[in-house]
N, C-alpha and C positions, 0 to 999 in steps of 0.2 A: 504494500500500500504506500502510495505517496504521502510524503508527510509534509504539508501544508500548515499556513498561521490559523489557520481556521478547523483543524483536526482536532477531534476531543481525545483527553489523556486522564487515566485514571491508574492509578497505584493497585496492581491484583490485592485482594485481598489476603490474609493469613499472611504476610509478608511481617518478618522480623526487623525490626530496623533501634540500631542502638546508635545513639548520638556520641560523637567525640571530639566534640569540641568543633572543631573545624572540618572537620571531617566525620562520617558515617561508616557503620557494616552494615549490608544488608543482609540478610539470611530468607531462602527459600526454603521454609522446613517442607515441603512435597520432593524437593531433590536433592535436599543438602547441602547445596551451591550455597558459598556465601561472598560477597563482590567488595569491597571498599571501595569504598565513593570521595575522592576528595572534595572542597566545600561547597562548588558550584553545583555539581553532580548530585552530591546531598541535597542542595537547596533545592534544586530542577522535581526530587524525588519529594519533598516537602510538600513543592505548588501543586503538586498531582496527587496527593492525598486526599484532595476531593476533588470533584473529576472537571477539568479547566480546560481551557485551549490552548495549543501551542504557542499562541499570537499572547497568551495573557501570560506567560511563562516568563515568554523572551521582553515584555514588557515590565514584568515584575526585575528581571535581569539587569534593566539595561538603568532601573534607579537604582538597583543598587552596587554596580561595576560601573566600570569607566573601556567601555567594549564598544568595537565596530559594529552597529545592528546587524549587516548580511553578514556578519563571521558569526555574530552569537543567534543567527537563524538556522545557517549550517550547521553551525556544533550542535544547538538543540535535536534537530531533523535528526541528526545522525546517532546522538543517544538516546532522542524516544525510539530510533528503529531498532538499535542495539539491543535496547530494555524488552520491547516488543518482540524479539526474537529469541530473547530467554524465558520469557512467559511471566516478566515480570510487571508487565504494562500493558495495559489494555487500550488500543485505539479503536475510536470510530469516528 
């Protein structure tokens, strides 16, 4: 699926997630998998905790970094598909 500003993102549920500071672990207890997320990564998984738009992510993003918007649209795109192909993110 193309991932667009206008694509909905929602956090799977039963997903483990322990804060550290600046950084996150996620834990997938269905597979055992578990990912560190440095802070932006963590924060991206934050916004999507209840289910948002891309466009509102990379918006929430860009007050609080100092980031080119077409570079933090890509990097988004590229970790909700990432997320999305571990089964740890739900788009529609």
């Amino acid at each position: 699926m193309l991932i667009s500003p206008g694509t909905t993102v929602v956090v799977s549920q039963n997903l483990a997630v322990a804060d550290l500071g600046d950084e996150a672990v996620l834990l997938d207890p269905n597979t055992g998998n578990y990912f560190g997320l440095n802070e932006v990564a963590a924060r991206i998984l934050e916004l999507a905790a209840s289910e948002t738009t891309v466009d509102r992510i990379v918006k929430a993003l860009l007050d609080e970094y100092d980031v080119d918007r077409a570079r933090l649209e890509a990097d988004v795109a590229v970790f909700v598909k990432d997320l999305e192909a571990k089964g740890l993110l739900s788009v529609r």
